[in-house]
C-alpha positions in Angstrom: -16.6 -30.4 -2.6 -17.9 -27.2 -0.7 -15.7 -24.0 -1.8 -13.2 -22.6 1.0 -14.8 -19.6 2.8 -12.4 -16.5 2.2 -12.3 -14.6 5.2 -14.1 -11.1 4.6 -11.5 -8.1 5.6 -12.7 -4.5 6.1 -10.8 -3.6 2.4 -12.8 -6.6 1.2 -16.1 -5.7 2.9 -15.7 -2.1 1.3 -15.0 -2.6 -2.2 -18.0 -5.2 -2.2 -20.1 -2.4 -0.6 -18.9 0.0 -3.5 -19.8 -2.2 -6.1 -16.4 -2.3 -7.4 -15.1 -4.7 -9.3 -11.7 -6.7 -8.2 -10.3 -10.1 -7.8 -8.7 -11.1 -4.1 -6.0 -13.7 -4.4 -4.1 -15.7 -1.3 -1.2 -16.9 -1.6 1.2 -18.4 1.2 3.5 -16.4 3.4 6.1 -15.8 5.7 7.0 -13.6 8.1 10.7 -13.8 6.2 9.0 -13.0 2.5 5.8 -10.6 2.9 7.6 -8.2 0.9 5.9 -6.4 -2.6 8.5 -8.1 -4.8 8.7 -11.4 -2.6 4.7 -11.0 -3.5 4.6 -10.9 -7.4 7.2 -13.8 -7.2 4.6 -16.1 -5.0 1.2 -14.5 -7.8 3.5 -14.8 -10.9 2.8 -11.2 -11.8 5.1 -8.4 -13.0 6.9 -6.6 -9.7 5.2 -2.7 -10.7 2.2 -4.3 -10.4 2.0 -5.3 -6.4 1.7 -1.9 -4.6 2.6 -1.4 -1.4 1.3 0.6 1.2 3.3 2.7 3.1 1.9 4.6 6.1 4.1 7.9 6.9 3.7 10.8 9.7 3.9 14.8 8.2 4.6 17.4 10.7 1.8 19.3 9.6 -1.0 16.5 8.9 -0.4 13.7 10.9 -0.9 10.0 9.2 -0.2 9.9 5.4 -0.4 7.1 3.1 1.6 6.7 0.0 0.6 3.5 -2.3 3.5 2.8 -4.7 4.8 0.3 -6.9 6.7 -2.4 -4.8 10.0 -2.3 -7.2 10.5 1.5 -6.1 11.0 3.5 -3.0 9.5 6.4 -1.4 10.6 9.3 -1.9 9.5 11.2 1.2 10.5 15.1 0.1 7.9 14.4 -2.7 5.4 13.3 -0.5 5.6 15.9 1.9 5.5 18.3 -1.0 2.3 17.0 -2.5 0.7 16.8 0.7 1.1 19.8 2.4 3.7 19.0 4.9 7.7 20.4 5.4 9.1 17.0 7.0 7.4 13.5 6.9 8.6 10.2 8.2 7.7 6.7 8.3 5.0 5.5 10.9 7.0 3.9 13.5 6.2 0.2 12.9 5.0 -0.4 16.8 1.7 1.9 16.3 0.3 0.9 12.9 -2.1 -1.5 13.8 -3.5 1.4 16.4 -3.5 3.8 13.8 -4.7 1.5 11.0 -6.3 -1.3 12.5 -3.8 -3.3 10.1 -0.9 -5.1 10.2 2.9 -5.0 8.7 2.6 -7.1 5.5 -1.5 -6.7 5.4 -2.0 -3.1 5.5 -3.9 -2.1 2.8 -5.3 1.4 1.4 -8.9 0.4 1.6 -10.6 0.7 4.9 -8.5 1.7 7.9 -9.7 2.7 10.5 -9.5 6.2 9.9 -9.3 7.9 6.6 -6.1 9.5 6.3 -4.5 11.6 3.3 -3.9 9.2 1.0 -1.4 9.4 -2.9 -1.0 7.0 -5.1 1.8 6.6 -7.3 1.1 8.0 -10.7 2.4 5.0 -12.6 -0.9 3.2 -11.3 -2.5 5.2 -14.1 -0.4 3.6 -16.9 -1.8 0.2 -15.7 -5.2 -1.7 -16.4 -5.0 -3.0 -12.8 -3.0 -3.3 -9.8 -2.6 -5.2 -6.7 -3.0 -4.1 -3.2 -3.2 -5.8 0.2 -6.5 -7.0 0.8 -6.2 -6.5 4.5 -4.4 -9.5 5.8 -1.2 -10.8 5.2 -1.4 -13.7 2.0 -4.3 -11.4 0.6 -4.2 -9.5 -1.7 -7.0 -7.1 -4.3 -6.6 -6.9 -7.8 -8.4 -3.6 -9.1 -8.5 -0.7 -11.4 -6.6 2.0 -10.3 -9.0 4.5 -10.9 -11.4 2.3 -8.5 -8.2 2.7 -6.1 -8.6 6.6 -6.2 -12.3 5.8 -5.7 -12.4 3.9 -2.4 -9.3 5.4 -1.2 -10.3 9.1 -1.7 -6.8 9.2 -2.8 -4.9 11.1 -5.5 -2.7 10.2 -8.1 1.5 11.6 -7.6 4.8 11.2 -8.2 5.8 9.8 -5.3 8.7 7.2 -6.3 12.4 7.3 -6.7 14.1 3.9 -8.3 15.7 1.9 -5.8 19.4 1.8 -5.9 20.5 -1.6 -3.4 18.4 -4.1 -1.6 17.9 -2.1 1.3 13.9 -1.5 2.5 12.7 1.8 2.0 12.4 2.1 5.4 15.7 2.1 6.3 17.0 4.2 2.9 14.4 7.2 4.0 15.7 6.9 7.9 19.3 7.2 6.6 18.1 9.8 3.9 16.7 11.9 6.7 19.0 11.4 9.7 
């Protein structure tokens, strides 16, 4: 029986250019459940190990991304501290594939179409490896963090705050900052 071809991404084709190693996984989704938690659930993997990526807007920088632990929120003051900015907000959902070249639910931190700013959430270094979005939705990459930083060009932060009620963290930082 021939072995299913797993379609290459750009996150894909750059780690494999890199050299790095990693493991990509797919798993079924849908558009109701392609949440970080609703994620670990489908791989059978601790929540604080799926990261999310989370593309935000500074007033001083432009794009930002912020990779962070899909059982916590954002905390956009700490992220606008660390990266240079005085006010940051989420990407309005409507122009992230523009700015990206990904997708909600398959944006990952490896290989956009740009390289922006990008901060990882410093609880990525207390873990042998994580998972991030491989570039599609039902992908994802399991790597080291510090291969993360790597490919990303990113830096390690504190970038979190726990999450208090089931809200998204879109919708706590819009409330947070209105």
């Amino acid at each position: 029986m021939a072995k299913k071809k797993i379609q290459k991404t750009n996150a894909i084709r750059m780690v494999e250019q890199q050299k790095v190693p990693y493991e990509e996984t797919e798993f079924p989704w849908s558009e109701d459940h392609i949440d970080a938690i609703s994620v670990a659930h489908k791989l059978g993997v601790p929540e604080e190990r799926i990261f999310k990526t989370l593309v935000t807007v500074g007033n001083k920088t432009g794009p930002v991304v912020a990779v962070i632990p899909g059982n916590e929120a954002l905390d956009l003051k700490a992220l606008a501290k660390v990266s240079g900015n005085k006010k940051m907000e989420m990407l309005p959902l409507k122009e992230l594939e523009a700015t990206t070249g990904y997708i909600r639910g398959g944006c990952s931190p490896i290989g956009m179409k740009k390289r922006f700013p990008t901060y990882i959430a410093e609880q990525a270094k207390e873990i042998e490896d994580i998972y991030v979005s491989a570039g599609k939705r039902g992908m994802q990459i399991r790597l080291a963090p510090k291969d993360l930083i790597q490919l990303s060009k990113g830096k390690f932060a504190a970038l979190t705050i726990k999450k208090e009620d089931g809200r998204s963290d879109e919708l706590r930082e819009i409330s947070r900052n209105s």
